[in-house]
DOLO-877977 format. One record per residue (C-alpha): residue in one letter; residue number from 1; x negated, y, z negated. Coordinates in steps of 0.5 Angstrom, whole numbers, plus 500, padded with zeros to 3 digits. Each point is the difference from the previous one (the first is absolute). Example, Ala and Ser with C-alpha at 12.3 -4.5 7.8 and 13.67 -1.06 7.14 Angstrom:
<pts>
PT  residuo  num  east  north   up
PT        A    1   475    491  484
PT        S    2   498    507  502
</pts>
This chain:
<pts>
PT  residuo  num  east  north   up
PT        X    1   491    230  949
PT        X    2   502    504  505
PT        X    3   494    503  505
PT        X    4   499    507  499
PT        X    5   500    505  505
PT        X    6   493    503  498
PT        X    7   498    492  503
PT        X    8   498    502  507
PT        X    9   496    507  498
PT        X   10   497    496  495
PT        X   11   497    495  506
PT        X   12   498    505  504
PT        X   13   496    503  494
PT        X   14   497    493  500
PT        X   15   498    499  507
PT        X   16   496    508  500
PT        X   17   497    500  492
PT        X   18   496    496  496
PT        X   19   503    502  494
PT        X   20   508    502  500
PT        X   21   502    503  493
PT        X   22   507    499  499
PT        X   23   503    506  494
PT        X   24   507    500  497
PT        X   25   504    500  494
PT        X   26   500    493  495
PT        X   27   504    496  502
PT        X   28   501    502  507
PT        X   29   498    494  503
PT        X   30   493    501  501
PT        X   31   497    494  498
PT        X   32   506    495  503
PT        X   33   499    504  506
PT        X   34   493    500  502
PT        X   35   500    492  498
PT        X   36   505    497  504
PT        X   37   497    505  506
PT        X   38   492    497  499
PT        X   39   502    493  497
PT        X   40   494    497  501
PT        X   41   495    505  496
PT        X   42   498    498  493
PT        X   43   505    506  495
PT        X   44   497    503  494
PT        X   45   503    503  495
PT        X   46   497    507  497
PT        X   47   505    498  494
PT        X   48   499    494  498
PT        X   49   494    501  494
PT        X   50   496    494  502
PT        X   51   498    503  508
PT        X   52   500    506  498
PT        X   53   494    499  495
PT        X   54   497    495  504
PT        X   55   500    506  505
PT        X   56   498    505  496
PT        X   57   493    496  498
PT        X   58   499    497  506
PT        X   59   502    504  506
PT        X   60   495    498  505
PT        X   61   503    492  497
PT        X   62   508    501  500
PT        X   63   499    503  507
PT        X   64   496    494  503
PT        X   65   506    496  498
PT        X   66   503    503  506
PT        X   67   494    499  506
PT        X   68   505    500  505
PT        X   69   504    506  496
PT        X   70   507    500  496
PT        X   71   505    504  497
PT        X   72   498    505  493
PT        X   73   507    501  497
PT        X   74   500    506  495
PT        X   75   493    502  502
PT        X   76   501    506  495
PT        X   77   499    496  494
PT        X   78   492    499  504
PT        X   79   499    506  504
PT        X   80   492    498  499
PT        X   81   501    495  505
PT        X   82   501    505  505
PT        X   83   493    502  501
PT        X   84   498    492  500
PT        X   85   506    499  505
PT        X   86   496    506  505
PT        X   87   494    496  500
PT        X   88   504    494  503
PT        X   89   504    503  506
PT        X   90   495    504  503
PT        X   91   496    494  500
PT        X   92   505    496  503
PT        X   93   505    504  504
PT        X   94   505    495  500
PT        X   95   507    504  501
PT        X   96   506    497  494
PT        X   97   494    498  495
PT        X   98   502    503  494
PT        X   99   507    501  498
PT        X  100   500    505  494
PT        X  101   506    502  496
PT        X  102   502    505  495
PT        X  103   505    503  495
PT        X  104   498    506  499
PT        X  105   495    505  504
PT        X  106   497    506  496
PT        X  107   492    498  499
PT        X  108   502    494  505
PT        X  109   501    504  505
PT        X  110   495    504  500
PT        X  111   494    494  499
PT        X  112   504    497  506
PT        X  113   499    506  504
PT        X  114   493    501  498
PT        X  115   498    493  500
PT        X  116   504    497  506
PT        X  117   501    506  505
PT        X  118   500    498  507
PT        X  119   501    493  497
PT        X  120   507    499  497
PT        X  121   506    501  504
PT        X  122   505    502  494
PT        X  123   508    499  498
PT        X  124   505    501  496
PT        X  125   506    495  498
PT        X  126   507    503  497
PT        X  127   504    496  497
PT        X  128   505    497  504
PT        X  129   503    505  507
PT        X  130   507    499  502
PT        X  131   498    496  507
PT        X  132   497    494  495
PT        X  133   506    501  494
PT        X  134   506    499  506
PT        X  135   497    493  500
PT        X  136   503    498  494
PT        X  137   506    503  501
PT        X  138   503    503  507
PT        X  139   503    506  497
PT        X  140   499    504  493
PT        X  141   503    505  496
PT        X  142   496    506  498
PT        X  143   500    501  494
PT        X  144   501    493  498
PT        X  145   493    500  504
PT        X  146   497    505  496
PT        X  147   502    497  492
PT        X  148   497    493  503
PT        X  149   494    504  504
PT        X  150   495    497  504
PT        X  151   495    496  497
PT        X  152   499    493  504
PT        X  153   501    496  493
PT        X  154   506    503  498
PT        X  155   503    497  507
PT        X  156   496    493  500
PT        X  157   502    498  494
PT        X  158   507    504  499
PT        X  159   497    504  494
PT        X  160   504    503  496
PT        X  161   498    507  501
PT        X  162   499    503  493
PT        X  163   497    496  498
PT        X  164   495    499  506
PT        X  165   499    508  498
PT        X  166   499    499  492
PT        X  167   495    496  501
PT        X  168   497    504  507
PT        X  169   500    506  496
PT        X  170   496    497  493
PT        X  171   495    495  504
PT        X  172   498    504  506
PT        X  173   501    508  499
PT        X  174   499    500  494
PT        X  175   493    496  500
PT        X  176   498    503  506
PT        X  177   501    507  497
PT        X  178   497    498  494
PT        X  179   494    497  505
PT        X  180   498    507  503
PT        X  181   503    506  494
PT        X  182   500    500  492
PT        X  183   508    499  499
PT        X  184   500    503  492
PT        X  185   507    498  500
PT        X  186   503    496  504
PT        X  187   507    502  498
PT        X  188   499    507  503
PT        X  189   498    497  507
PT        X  190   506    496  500
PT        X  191   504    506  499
PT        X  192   496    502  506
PT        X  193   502    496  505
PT        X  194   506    500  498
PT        X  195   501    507  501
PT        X  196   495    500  506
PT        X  197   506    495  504
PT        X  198   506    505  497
PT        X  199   495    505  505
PT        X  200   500    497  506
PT        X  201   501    504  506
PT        X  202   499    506  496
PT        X  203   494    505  500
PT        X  204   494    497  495
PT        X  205   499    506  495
PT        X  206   494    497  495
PT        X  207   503    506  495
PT        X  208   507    496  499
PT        X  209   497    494  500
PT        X  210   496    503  494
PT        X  211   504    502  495
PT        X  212   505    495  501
PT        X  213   496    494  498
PT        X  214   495    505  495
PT        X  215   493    499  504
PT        X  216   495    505  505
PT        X  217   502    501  506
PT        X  218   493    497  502
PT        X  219   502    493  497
PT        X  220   507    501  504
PT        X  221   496    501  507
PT        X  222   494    494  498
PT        X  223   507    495  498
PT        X  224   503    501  507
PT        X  225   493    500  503
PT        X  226   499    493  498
PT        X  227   507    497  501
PT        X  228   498    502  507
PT        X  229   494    497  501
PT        X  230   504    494  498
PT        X  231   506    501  504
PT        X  232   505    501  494
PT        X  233   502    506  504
PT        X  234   499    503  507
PT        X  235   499    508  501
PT        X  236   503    503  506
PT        X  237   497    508  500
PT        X  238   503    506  503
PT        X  239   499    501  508
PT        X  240   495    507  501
PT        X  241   499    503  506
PT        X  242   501    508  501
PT        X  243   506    499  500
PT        X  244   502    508  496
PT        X  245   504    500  493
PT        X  246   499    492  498
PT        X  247   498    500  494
PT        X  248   500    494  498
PT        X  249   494    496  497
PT        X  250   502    495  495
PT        X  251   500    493  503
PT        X  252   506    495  498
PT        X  253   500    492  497
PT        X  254   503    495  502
PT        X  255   499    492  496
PT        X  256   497    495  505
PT        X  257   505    496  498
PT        X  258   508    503  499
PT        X  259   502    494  495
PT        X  260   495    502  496
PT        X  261   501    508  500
PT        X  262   508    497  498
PT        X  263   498    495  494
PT        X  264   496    506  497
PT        X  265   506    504  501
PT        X  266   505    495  496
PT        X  267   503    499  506
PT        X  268   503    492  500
PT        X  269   505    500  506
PT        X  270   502    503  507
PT        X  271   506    503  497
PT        X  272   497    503  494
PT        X  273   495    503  506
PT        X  274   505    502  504
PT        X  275   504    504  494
PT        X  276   492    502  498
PT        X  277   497    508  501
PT        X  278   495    498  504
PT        X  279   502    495  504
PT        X  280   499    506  506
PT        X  281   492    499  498
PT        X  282   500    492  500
PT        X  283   504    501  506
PT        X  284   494    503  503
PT        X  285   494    496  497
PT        X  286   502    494  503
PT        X  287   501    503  507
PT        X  288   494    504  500
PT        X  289   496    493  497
PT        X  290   502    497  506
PT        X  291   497    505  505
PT        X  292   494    500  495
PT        X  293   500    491  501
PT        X  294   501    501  506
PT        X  295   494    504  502
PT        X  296   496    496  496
PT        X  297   502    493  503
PT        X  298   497    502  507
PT        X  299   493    503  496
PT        X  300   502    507  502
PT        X  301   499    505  493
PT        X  302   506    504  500
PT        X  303   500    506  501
PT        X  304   507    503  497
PT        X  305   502    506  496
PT        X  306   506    504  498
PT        X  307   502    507  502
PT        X  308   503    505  495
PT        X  309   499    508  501
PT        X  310   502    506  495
PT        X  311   507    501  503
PT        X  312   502    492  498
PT        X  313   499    497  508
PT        X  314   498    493  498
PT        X  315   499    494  504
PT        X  316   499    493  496
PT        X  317   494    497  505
PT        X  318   496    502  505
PT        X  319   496    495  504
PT        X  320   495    503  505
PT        X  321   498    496  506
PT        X  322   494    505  503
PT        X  323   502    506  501
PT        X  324   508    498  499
PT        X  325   504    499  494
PT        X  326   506    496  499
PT        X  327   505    504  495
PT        X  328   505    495  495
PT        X  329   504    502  495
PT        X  330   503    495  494
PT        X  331   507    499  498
PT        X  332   503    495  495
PT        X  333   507    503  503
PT        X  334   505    496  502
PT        X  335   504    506  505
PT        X  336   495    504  505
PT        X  337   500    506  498
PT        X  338   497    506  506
PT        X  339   496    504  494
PT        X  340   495    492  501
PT        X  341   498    504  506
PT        X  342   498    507  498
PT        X  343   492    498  498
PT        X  344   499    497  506
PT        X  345   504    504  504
PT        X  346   495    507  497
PT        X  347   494    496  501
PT        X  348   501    499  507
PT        X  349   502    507  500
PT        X  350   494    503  498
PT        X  351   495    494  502
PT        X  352   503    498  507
PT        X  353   493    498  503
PT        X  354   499    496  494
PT        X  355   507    497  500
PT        X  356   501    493  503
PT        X  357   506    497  497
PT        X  358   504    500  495
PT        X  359   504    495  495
PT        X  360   505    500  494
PT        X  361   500    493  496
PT        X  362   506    499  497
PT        X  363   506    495  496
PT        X  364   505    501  505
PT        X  365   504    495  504
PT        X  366   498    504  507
PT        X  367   494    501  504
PT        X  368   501    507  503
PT        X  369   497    505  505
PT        X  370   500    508  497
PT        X  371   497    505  504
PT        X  372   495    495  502
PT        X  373   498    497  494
PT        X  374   501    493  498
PT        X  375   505    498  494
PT        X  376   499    492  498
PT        X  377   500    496  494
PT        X  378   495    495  501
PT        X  379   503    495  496
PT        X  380   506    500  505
PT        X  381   496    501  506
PT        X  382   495    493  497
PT        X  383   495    501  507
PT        X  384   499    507  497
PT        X  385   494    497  496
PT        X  386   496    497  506
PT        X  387   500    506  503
PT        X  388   498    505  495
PT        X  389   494    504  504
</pts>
């Protein structure tokens, strides 16, 4: 296994935090990471049903196994440790005490901030970035990279990708989902989700959602809730300021992972995806995860949106820094075509005191310079990854 970017932010947390509370999607590498980074603290695992009874009947009891602290994984199955674990660290202040992890965050998070708050440092592990996948193989194609996806399994042990994701799918979405929301018919929620990855990169309209798959829109907007408080999915929203004729309010959805989003859409090969519709979409979902992983890695929570007024100016990502904002537009092209420019082009127009650089991410061969703006393939340009800001 191969040490996770995250590792030296997780450190750190460690060395200026009692307790470090690690969040992510199943299968992350949630629980190898936090092991081999605190070796010699004692691991429990929240899933196993033997430690959670025993913690369950007897918090003060599970806890006192751990005199000198230790690592609670999936401490979503007991958030009532969390009050008796307070107790513990205001006692002792000791930095890197507890190491908690967790699958996902709805009620988790909000007993986390009330019970911990000021006490916790907290992060979030995506699965696999780019930096961390080039260990295994020094350069890749993209979209064979998106029908395999990102999950640390799945390269470890050189898994067939389908069948990582049926079960990945059935085990874990399902189940989770199930935990949180009563799912009367699950074929109706697989229909969902299929239909949910065939719109990425699209505008979320509840409406459409409903009357395809035959159910309110207040169901729709409680699924997407939940698959985000799990980290199935990941919303960008619209960037606002007062900016005259934008009137765009809906946010977009990306997959946390693009293998997934590609096993849902039946697509089983890169060349199949190249000749596939929404290629232009999975395209964009790797790279803006990417950025997304990269912010996350470092402790930051990202500040990311996209732009698109009523006159179809559109800008894929922005990424704000302070008061600056870096502008890039996605494009599975392989041929640069001036047209990449022109959301960018208006933006910096309009917005000039707002604007700090701009960049367009393509599949073509040549990095270029066009009007000051940055055209690069960063999977030519292999040292693009380390410097993603």
């Amino acid at each position: 296994m191969i040490k996770r970017d995250i590792s030296t932010e997780l450190i750190q947390a460690s060395t200026e935090y009692p307790v470090v509370t690690i969040f992510g999607p199943r299968q992350s590498g949630k629980t190898t990471l936090i092991q081999m980074t605190f070796p010699s603290k004692p691991y429990f695992s929240m899933e196993d049903p033997d430690i959670r009874l025993a913690a369950e009947t007897d918090p003060r009891g599970f806890l006192s196994q751990m005199p000198n602290g230790g690592i609670i994984d999936e401490i979503q199955r007991t958030p009532q440790l969390l009050s008796y674990i307070q107790g513990i660290v205001d006692e002792n202040q000791q930095p890197g005490f507890f190491i908690l992890s967790g699958s996902h965050q709805p009620e988790l998070h909000q007993t986390i901030s009330q019970s911990l708050a000021g006490r916790t440092a907290i992060l979030t592990l995506y699965p696999f970035s780019m930096n961390e996948i080039n260990h295994y193989q020094a350069k890749w194609d993209p979209f064979e990279l998106m029908v395999i996806g990102f999950y640390p399994r799945i390269h470890d042990r050189g898994l067939k990708p389908t069948r990582f994701f049926n079960g990945y799918f059935q085990t874990y979405i399902e189940r989770d989902v199930r935990s949180l929301i009563n799912i009367k018919d699950l074929n109706q929620f697989q229909k969902f989700m299929r239909l949910l990855a065939g719109r990425i990169g699209q505008l979320i309209n509840y409406t459409s959602l409903s009357n395809d798959i035959g159910v309110s829109s207040t169901t729709i907007k409680n699924w997407i809730s939940v698959l985000k408080a799990s980290y199935v999915i990941y919303e960008l929203p619209p960037y606002y300021e007062n900016i005259r004729k934008r009137l765009v309010k809906s946010s977009k959805i990306y997959f946390t992972d693009i293998g997934l989003a590609a096993y849902l859409l039946d697509i089983r090969s890169a060349s199949q995806l190249m000749r596939d519709p929404l290629r232009g979409g999975l395209y964009e979902n790797l790279i803006i995860l990417e950025f997304v992983k990269s912010e996350t890695n470092k402790g930051i929570q990202p500040h990311f949106y996209f732009y698109r007024d009523s006159h179809g100016n559109e800008v894929d990502l922005l990424i704000s820094k302070g008061n600056k904002l870096t502008l890039i537009e996605i494009k599975s092209s392989e041929t640069f075509n001036i047209d990449f420019l022109k959301g960018v082009l208006h933006f910096k127009k309009i917005m000039p005191n707002r604007f700090s650089k701009g960049l367009v991410i393509y599949n073509g061969k040549h990095s270029l310079d066009v009007k000051g703006i940055e055209i690069k393939n960063p999977f030519i340009d292999q040292d693009f990854w380390f410097k993603v800001e």
